[in-house]
N, C-alpha and C positions, 0 to 999 in steps of 0.2 A: 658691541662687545669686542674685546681687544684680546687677541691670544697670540703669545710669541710674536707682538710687535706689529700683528697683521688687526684690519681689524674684520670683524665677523659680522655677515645677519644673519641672523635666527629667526626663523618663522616659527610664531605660536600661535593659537587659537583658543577660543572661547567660546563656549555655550552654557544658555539657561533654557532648561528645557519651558521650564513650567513660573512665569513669575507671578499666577494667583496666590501662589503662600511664598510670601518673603519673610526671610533672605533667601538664596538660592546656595545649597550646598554643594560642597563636592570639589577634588583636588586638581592636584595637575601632575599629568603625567610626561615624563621626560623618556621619548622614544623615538631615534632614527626614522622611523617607519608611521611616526603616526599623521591622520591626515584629519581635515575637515570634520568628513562625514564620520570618524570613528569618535571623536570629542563629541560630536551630535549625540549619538547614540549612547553612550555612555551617562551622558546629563540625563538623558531620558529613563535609562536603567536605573541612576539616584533618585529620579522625581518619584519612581514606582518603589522604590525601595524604602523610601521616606514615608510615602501613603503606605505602605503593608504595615509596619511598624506603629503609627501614626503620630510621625515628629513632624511638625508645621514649615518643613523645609521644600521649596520647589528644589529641581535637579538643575547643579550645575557642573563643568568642569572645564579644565584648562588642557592646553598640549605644548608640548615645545619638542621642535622637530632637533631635537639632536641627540648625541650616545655621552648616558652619564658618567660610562668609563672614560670618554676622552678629555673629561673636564675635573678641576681639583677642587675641592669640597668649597672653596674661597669663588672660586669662578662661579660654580653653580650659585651659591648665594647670591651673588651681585648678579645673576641672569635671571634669578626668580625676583629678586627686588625692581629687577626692572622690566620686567614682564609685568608684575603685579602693578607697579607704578602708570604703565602706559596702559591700561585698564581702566 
C-alpha cells in the first residue's frame, strides 16, 4: 500500500474457527492494536454465536493492524480489496 509517496506493510490476519458448517462467517476489524490471538478468539465467539442462534455459519474473522483514522475512505477500500484479494 502506498501513502504519501511512501509505500506501507500492513499486517493482517485471519481466522476460521470452526470449518464443519461452511461458509465461515464473520468481518474484519481495523485496529492498531489488534493481534493474532484476538482474530482467534473472536472467529470462535462467531462460531458460538452462529450455533446459539442456529445459522449454518462456522466462525470467522479478519484483522488489520492499522488506525482507521489515519487512512481516507479511498485507502481503506483499496487495503480491504487487497487483503481480501491475498486471502
Amino acid at each position: 500500500m502506498e501513502k504519501d509517496g511512501k509505500t506501507v506493510m500492513i499486517r493482517g490476519y485471519r481466522s476460521q474457527h470452526s470449518r464443519h458448517r461452511l461458509p465461515c462467517k464473520g468481518g474484519i476489524r481495523f485496529a492498531s492494536e489488534v493481534d493474532l490471538q484476538e482474530v482467534e478468539a473472536l472467529s470462535a465467539l462467531m462460531t458460538y454465536k452462529c450455533a446459539v442462534v442456529d445459522v449454518p455459519f462456522g466462525g470467522g474473522k479478519g484483522g488489520i493492524m492499522i488506525n482507521p483514522k489515519d487512512w481516507t475512505e479511498a485507502e481503506l477500500e483499496r487495503i480491504t480489496r487487497r487483503f481480501t484479494l491475498e486471502l
